[in-house]
Gaussian input, Z-matrix of N, CA and C with variables (Angstrom, degrees):
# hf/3-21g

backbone

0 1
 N
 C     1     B1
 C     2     B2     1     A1
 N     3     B3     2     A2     1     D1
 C     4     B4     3     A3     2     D2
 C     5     B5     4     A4     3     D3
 N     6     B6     5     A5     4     D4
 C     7     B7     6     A6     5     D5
 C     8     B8     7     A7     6     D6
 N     9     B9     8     A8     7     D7
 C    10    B10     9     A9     8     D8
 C    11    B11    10    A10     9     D9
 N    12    B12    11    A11    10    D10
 C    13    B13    12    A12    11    D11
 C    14    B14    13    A13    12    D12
 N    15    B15    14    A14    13    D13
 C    16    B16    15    A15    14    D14
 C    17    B17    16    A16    15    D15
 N    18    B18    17    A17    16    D16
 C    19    B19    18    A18    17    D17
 C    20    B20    19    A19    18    D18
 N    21    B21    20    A20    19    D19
 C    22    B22    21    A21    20    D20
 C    23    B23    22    A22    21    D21
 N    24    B24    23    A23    22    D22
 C    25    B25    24    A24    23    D23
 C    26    B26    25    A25    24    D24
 N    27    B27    26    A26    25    D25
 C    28    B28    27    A27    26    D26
 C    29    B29    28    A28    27    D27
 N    30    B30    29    A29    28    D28
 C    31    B31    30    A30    29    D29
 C    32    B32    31    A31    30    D30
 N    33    B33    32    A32    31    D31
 C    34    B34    33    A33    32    D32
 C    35    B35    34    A34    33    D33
 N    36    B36    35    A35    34    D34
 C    37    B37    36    A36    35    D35
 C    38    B38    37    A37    36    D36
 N    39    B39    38    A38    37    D37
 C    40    B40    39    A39    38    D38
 C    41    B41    40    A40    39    D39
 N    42    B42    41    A41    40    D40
 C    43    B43    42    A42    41    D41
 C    44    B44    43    A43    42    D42
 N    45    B45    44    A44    43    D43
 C    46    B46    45    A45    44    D44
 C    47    B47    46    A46    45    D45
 N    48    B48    47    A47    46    D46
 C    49    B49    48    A48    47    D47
 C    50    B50    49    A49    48    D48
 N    51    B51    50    A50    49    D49
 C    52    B52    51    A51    50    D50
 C    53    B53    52    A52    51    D51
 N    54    B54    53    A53    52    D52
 C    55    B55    54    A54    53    D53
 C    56    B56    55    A55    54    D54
 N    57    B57    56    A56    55    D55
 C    58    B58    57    A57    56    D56
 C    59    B59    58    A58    57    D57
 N    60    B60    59    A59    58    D58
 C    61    B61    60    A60    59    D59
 C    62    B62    61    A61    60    D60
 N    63    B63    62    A62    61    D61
 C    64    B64    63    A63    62    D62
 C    65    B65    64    A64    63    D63
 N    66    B66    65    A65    64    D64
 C    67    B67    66    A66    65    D65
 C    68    B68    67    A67    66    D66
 N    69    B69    68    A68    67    D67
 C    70    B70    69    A69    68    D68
 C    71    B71    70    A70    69    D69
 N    72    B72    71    A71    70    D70
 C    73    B73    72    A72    71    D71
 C    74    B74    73    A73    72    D72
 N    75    B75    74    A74    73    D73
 C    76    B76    75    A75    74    D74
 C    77    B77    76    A76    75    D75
 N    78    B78    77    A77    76    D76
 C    79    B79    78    A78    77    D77
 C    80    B80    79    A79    78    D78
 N    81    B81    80    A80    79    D79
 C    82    B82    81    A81    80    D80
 C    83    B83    82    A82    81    D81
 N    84    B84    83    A83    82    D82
 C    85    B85    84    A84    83    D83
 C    86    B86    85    A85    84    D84
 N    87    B87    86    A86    85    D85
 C    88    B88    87    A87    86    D86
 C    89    B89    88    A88    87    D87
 N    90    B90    89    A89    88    D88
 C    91    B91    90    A90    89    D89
 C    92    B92    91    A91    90    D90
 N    93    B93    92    A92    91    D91
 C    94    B94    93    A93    92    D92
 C    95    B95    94    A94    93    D93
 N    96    B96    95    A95    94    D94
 C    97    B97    96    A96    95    D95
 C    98    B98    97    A97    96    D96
 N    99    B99    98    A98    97    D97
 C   100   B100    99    A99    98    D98
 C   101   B101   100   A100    99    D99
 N   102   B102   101   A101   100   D100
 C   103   B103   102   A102   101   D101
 C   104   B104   103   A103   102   D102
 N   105   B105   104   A104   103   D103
 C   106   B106   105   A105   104   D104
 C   107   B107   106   A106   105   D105
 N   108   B108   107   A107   106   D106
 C   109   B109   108   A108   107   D107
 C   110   B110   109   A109   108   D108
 N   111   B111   110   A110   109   D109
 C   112   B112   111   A111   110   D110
 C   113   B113   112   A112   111   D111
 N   114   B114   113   A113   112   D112
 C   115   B115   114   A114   113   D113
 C   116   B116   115   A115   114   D114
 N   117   B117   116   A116   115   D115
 C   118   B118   117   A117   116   D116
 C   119   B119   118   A118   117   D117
 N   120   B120   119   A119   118   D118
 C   121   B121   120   A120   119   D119
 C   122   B122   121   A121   120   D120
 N   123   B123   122   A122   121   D121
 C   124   B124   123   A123   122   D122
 C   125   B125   124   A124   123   D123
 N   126   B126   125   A125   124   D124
 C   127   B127   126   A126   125   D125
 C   128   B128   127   A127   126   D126
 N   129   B129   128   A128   127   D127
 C   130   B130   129   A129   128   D128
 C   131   B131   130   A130   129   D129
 N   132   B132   131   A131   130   D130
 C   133   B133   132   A132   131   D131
 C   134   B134   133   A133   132   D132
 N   135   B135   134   A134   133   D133
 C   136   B136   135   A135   134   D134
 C   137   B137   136   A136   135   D135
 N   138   B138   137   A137   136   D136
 C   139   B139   138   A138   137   D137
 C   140   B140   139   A139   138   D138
 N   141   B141   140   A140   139   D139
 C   142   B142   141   A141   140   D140
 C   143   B143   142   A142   141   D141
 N   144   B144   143   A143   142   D142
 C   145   B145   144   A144   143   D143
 C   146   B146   145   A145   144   D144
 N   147   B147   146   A146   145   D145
 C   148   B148   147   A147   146   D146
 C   149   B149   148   A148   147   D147
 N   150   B150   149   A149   148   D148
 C   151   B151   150   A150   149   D149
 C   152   B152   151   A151   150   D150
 N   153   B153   152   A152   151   D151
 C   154   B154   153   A153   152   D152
 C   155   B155   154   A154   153   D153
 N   156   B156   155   A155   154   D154
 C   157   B157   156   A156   155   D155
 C   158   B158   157   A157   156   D156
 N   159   B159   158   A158   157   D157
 C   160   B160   159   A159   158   D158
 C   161   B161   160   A160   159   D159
 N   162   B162   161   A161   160   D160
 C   163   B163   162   A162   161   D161
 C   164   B164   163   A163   162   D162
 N   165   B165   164   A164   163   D163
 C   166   B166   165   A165   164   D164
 C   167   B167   166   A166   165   D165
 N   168   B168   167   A167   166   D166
 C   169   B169   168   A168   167   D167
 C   170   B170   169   A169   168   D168
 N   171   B171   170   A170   169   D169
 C   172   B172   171   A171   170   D170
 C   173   B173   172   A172   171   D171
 N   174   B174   173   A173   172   D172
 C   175   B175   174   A174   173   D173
 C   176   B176   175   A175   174   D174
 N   177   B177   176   A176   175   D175
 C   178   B178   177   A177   176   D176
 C   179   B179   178   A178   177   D177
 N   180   B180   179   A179   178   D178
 C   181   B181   180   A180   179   D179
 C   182   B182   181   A181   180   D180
 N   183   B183   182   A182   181   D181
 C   184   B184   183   A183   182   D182
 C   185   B185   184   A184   183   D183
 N   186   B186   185   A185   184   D184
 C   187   B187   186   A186   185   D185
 C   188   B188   187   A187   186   D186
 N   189   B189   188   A188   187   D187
 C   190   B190   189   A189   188   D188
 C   191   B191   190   A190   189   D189
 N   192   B192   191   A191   190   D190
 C   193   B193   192   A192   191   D191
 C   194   B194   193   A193   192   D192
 N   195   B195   194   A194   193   D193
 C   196   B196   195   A195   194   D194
 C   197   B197   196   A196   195   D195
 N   198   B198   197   A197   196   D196
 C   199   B199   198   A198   197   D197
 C   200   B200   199   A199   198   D198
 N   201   B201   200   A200   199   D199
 C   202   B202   201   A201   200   D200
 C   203   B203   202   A202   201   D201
 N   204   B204   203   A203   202   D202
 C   205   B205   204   A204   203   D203
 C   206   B206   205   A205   204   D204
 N   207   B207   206   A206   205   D205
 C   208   B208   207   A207   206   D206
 C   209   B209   208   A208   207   D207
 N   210   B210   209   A209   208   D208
 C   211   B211   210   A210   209   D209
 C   212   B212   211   A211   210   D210
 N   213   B213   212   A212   211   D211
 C   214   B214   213   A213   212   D212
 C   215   B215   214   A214   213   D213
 N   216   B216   215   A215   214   D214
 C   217   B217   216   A216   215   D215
 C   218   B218   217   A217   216   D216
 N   219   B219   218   A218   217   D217
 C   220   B220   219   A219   218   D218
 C   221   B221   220   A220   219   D219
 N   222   B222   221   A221   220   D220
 C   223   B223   222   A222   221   D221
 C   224   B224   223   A223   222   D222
 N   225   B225   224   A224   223   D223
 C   226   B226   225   A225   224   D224
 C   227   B227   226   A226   225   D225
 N   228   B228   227   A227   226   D226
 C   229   B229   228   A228   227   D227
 C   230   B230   229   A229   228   D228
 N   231   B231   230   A230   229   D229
 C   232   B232   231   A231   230   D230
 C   233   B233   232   A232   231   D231
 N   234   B234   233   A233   232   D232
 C   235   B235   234   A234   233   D233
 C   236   B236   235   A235   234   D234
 N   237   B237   236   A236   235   D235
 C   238   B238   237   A237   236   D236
 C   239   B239   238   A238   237   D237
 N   240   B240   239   A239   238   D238
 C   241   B241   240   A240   239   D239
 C   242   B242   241   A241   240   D240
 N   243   B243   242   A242   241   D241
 C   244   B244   243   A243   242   D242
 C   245   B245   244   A244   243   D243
 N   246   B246   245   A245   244   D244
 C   247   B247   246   A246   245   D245
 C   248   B248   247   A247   246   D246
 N   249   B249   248   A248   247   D247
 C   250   B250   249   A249   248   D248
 C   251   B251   250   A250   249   D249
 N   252   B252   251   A251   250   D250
 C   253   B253   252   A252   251   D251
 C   254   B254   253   A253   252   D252
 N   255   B255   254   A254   253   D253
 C   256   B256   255   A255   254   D254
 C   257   B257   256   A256   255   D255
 N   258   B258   257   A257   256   D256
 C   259   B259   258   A258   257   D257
 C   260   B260   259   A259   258   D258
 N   261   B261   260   A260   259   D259
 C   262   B262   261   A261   260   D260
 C   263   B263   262   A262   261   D261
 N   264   B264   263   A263   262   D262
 C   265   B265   264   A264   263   D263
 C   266   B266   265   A265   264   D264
 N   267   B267   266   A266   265   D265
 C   268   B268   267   A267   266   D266
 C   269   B269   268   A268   267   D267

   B1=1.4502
   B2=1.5275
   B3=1.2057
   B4=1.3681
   B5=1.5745
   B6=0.9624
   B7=1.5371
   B8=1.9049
   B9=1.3022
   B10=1.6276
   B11=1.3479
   B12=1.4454
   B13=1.3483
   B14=1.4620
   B15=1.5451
   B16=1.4783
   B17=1.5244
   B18=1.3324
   B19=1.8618
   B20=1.1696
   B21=1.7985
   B22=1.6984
   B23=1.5545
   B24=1.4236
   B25=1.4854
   B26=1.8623
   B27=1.8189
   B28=1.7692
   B29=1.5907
   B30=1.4953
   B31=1.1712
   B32=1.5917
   B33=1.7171
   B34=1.7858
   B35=1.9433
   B36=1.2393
   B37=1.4178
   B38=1.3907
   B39=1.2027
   B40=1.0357
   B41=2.0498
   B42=1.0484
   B43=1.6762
   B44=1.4234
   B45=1.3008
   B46=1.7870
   B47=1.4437
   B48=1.7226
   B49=1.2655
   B50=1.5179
   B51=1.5230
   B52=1.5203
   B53=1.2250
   B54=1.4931
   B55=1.2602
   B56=1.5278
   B57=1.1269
   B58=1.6151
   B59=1.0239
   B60=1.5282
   B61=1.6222
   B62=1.5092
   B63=1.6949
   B64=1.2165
   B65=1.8436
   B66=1.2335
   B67=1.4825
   B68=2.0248
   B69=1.3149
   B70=1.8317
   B71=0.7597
   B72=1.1076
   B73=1.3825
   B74=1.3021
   B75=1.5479
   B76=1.2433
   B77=1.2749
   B78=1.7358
   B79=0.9874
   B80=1.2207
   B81=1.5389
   B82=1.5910
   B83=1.5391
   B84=1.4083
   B85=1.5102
   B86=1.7644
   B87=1.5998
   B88=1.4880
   B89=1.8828
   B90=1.3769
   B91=1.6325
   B92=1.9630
   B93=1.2145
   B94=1.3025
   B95=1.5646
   B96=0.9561
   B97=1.6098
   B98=1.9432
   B99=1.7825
   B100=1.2969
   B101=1.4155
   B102=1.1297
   B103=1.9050
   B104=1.1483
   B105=1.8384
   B106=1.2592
   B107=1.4888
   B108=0.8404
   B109=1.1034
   B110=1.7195
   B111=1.4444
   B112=1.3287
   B113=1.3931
   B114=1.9373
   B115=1.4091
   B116=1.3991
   B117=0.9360
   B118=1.7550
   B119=1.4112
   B120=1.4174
   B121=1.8972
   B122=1.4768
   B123=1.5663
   B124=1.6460
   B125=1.6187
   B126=1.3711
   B127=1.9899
   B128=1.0135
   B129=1.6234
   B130=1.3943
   B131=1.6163
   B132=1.2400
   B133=1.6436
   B134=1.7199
   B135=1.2964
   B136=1.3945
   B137=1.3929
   B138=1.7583
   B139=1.3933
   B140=1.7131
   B141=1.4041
   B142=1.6558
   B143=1.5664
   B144=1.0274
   B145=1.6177
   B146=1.2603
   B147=1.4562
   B148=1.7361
   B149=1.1161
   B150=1.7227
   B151=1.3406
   B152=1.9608
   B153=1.2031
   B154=1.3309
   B155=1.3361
   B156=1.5094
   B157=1.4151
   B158=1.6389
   B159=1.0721
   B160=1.5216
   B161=1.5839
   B162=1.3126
   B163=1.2766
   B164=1.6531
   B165=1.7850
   B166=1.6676
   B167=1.9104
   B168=1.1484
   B169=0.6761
   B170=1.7992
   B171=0.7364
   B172=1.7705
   B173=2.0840
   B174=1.1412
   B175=0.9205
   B176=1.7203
   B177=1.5889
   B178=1.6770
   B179=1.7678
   B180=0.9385
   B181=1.8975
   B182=1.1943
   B183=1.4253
   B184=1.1950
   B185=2.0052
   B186=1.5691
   B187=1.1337
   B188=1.4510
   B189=1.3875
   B190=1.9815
   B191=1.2846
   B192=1.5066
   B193=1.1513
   B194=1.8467
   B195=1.4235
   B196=1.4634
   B197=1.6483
   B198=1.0262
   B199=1.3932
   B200=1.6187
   B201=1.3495
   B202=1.3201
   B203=1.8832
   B204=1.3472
   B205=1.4314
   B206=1.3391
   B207=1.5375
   B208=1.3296
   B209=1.7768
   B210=0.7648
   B211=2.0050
   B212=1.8822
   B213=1.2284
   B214=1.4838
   B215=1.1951
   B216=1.5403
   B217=1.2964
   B218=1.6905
   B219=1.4067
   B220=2.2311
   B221=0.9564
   B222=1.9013
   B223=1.3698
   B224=1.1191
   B225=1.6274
   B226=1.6341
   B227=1.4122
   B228=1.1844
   B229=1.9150
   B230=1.2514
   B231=1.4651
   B232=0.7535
   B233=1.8263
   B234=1.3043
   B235=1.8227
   B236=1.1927
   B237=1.0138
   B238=1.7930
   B239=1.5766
   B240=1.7584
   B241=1.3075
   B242=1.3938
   B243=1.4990
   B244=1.1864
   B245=1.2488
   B246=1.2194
   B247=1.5618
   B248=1.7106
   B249=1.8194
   B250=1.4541
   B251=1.8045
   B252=1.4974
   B253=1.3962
   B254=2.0143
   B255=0.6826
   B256=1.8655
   B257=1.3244
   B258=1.5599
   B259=1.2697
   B260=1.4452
   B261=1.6944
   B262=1.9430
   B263=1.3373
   B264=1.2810
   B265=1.8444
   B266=1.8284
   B267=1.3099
   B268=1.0302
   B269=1.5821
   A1=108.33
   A2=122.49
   A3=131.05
   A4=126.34
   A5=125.87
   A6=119.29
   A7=108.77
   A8=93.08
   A9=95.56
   A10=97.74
   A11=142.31
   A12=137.67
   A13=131.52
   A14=116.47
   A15=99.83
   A16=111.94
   A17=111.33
   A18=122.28
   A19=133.94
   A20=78.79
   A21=83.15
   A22=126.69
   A23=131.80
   A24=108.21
   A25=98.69
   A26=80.33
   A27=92.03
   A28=103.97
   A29=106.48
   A30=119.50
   A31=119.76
   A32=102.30
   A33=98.29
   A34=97.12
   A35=111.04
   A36=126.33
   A37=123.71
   A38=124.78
   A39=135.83
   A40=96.54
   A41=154.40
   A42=158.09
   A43=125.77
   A44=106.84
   A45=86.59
   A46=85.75
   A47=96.71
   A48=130.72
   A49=111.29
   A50=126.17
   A51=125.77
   A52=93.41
   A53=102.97
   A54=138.83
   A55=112.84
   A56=115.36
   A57=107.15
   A58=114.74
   A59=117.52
   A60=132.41
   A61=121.59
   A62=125.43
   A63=124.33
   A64=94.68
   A65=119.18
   A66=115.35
   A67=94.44
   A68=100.28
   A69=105.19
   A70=121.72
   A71=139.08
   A72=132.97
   A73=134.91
   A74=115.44
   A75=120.75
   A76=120.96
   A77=125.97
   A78=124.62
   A79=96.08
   A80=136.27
   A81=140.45
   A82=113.30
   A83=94.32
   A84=84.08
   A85=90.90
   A86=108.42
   A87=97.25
   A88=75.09
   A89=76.84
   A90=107.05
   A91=94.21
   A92=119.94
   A93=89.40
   A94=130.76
   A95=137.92
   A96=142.59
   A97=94.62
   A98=115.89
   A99=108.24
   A100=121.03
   A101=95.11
   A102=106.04
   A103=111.57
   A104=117.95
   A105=134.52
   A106=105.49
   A107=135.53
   A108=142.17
   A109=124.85
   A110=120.40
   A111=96.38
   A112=94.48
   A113=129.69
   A114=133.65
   A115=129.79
   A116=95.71
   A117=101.66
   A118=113.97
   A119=131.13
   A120=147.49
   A121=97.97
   A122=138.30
   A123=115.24
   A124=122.72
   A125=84.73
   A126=81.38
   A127=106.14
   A128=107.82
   A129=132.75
   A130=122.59
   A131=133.75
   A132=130.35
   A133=118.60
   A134=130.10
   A135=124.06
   A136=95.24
   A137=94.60
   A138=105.68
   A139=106.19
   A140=105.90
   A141=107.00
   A142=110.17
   A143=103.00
   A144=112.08
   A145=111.26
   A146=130.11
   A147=129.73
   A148=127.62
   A149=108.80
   A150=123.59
   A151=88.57
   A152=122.04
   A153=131.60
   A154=105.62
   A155=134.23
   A156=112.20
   A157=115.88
   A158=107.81
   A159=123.95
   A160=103.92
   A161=136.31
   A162=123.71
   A163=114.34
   A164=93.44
   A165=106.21
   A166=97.52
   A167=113.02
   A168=108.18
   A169=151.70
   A170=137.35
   A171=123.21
   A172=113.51
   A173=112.59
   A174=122.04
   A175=127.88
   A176=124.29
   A177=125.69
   A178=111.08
   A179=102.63
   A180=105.07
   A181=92.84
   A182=115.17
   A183=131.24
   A184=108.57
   A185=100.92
   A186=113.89
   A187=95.95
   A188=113.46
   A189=129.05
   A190=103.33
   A191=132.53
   A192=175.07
   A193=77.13
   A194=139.75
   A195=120.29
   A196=126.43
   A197=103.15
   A198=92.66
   A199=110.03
   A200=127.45
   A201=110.73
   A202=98.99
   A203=125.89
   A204=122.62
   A205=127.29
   A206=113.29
   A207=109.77
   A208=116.91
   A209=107.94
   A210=126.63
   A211=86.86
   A212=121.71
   A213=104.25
   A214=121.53
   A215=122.05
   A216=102.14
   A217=110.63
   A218=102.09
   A219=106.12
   A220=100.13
   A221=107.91
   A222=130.98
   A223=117.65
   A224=102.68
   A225=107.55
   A226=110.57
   A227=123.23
   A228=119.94
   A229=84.54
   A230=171.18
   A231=139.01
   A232=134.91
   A233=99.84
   A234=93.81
   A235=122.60
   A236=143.84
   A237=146.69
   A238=114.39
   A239=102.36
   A240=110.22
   A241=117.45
   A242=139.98
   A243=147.30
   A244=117.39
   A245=140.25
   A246=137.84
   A247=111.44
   A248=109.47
   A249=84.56
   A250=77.12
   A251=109.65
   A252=119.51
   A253=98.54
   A254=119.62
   A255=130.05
   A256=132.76
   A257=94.86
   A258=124.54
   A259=96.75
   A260=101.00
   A261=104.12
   A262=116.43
   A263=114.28
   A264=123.91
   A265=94.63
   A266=117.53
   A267=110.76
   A268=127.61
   D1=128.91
   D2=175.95
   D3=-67.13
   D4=123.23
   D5=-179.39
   D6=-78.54
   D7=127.49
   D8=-168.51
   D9=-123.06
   D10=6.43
   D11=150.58
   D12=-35.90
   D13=-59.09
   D14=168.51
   D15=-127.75
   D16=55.72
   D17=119.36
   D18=4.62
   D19=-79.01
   D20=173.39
   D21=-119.11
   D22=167.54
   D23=-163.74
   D24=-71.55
   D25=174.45
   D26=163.80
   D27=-82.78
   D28=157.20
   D29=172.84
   D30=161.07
   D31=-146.19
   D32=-178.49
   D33=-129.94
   D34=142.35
   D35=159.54
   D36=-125.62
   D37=137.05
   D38=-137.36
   D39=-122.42
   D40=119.20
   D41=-172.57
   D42=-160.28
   D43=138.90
   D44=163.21
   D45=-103.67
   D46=173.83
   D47=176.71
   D48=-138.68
   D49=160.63
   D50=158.19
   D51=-91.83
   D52=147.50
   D53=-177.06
   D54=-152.19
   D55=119.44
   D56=167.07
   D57=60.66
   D58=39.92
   D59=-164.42
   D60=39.21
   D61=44.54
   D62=-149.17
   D63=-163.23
   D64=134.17
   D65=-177.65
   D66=-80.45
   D67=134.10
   D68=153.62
   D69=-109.74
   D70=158.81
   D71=117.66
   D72=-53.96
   D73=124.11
   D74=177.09
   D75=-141.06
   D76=159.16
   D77=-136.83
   D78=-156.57
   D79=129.79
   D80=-165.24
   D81=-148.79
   D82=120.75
   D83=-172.66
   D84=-112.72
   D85=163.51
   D86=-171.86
   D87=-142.46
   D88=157.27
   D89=-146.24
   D90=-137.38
   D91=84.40
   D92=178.53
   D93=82.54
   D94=-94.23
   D95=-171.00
   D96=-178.24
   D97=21.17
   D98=138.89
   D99=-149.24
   D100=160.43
   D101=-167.41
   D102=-117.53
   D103=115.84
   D104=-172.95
   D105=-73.97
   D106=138.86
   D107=173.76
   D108=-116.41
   D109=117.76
   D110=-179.65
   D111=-138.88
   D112=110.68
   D113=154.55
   D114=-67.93
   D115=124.12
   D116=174.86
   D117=76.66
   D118=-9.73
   D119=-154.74
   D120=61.18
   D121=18.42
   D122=141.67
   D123=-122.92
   D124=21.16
   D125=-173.88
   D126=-134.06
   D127=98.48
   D128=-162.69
   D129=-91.36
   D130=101.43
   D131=-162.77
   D132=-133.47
   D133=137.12
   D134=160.73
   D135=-98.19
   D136=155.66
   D137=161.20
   D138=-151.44
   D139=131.92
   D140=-165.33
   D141=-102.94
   D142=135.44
   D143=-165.51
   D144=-87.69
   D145=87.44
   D146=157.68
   D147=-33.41
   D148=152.32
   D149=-163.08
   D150=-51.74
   D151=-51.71
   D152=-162.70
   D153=-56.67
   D154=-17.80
   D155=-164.54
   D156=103.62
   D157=-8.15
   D158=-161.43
   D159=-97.73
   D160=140.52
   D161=159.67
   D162=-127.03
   D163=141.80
   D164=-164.84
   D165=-110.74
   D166=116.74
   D167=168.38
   D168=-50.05
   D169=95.97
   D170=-143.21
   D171=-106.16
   D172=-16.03
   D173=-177.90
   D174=-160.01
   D175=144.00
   D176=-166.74
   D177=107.54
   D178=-162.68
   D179=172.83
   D180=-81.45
   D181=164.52
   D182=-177.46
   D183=-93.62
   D184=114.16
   D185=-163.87
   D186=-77.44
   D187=165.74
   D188=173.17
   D189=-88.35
   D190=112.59
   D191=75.26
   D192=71.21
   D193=-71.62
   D194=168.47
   D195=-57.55
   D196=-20.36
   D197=166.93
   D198=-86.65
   D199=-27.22
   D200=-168.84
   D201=-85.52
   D202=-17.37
   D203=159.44
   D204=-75.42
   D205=-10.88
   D206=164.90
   D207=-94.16
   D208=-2.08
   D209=178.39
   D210=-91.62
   D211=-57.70
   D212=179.38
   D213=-65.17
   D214=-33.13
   D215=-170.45
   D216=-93.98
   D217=-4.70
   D218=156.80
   D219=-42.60
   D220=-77.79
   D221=-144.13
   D222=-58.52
   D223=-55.95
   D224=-170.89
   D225=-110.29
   D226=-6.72
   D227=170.63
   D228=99.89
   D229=-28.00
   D230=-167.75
   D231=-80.84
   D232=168.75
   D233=-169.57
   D234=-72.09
   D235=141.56
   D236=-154.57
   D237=-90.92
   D238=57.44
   D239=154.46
   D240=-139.26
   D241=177.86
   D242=-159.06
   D243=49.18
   D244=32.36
   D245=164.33
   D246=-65.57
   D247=135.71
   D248=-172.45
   D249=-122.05
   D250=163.91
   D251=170.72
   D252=-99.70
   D253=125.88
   D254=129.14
   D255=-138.54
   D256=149.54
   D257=-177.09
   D258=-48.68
   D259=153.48
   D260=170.67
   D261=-77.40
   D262=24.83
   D263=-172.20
   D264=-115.00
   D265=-19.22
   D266=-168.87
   D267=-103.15

């Protein structure tokens, strides 16, 4: 299995996205093997990037499974399947 964590550099990217039937702005900085996420400046989220390429969400409201595959395949180039959501308990 390939390690797809640092791919790509650390840093900041700058996108809108739909959200909530509404374009944002959003903004992700990746840190390592996690990516800060901040929509709109109040919707605050980590999401940690697996050995697989996959990202699980770990912390914020719980984002929609297309939006958190369309933030991977910006961020990291990859194709917009296997995104998993969990809770920060999990």
């Amino acid at each position: 299995m390939a390690d797809n964590t640092n791919n790509t550099p650390d840093g900041k990217q700058e996108f809108t996205m739909n959200y909530s039937e509404r374009e944002l702005s959003c903004t992700v900085e990746k840190e390592g093997n996690i990516l800060h996420l901040h929509i709109d400046n109040n919707i605050n989220a980590d999401l940690e990037i697996q050995q697989d390429g996959t990202l699980v969400q770990t912390s914020g409201p719980e984002l929609p499974p297309s939006n958190i595959d369309f933030i991977r395949k910006h961020v990291l180039g990859h194709d917009a399947t296997g995104s998993l959501v969990a809770s920060p308990n999990q």
